[in-house]
C-alpha positions as CSV (number, residue, x, y, z in Angstrom):
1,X,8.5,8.2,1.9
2,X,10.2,5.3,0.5
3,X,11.6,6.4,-3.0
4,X,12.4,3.1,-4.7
5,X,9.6,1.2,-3.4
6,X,7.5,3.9,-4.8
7,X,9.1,3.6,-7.9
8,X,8.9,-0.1,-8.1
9,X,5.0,0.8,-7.4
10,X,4.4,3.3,-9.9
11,X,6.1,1.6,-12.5
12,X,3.9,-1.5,-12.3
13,X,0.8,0.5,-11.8
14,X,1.9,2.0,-15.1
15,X,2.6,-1.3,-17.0
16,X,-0.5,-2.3,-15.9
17,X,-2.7,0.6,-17.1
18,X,-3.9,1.5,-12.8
19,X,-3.4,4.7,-11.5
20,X,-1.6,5.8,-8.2
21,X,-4.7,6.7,-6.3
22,X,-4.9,8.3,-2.8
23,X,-6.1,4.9,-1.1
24,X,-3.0,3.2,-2.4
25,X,-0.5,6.1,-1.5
26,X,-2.0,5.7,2.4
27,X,-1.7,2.1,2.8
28,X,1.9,2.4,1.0
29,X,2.7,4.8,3.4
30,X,1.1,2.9,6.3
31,X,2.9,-0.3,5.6
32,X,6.5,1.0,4.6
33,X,5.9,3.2,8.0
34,X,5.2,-0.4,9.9
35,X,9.3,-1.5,9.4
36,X,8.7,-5.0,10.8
37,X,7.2,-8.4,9.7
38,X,2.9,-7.4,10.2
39,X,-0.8,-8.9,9.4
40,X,-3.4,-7.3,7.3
41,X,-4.7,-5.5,10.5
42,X,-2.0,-4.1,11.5
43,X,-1.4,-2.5,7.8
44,X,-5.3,-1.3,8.0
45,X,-4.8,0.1,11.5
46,X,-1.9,2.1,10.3
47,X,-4.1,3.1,7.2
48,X,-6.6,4.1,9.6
49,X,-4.8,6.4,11.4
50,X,-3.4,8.2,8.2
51,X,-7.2,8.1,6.9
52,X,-10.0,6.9,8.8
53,X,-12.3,6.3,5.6
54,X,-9.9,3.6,4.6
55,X,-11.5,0.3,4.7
56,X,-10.9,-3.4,4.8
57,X,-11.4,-4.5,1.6
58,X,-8.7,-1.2,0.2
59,X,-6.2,-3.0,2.1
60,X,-6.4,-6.3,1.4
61,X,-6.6,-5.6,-2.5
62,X,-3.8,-3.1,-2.2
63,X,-1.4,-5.3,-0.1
64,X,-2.1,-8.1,-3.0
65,X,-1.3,-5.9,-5.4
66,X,1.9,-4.9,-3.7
67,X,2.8,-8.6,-3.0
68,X,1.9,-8.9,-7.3
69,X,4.9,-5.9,-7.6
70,X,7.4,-7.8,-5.4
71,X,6.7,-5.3,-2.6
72,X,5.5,-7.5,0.2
């Protein structure tokens, strides 16, 4: 996985008092994995594949969060 952005992550979860959870370590994965300019949907049907019980909603809070750490 991406090292830095995963630092950069993990240290504004931290600030923040949030956890790394499993959800947000998938849809990291799945959008670092992408490589290219991509939507919402195409971040969740990367997720998807990784994790089929990942939903909408997990995304689209998790990819504002990552836009909130400078991420995306």
């Amino acid at each position: 996985m991406h090292r830095e952005e995963r630092a950069v992550l993990e240290r504004y979860l931290k600030e923040r008092g949030l956890k790394m959870t499993a959800a947000r370590e998938t849809v990291l994965e799945a959008f670092l994995g992408l490589e290219t300019h991509v939507t919402v949907d195409d971040i969740l049907e990367a997720a998807r594949a990784l994790d089929p019980g990942i939903g909408q909603a997990t995304v689209f809070r998790t990819m504002k969060l990552f836009a909130d750490a400078g991420l995306a």
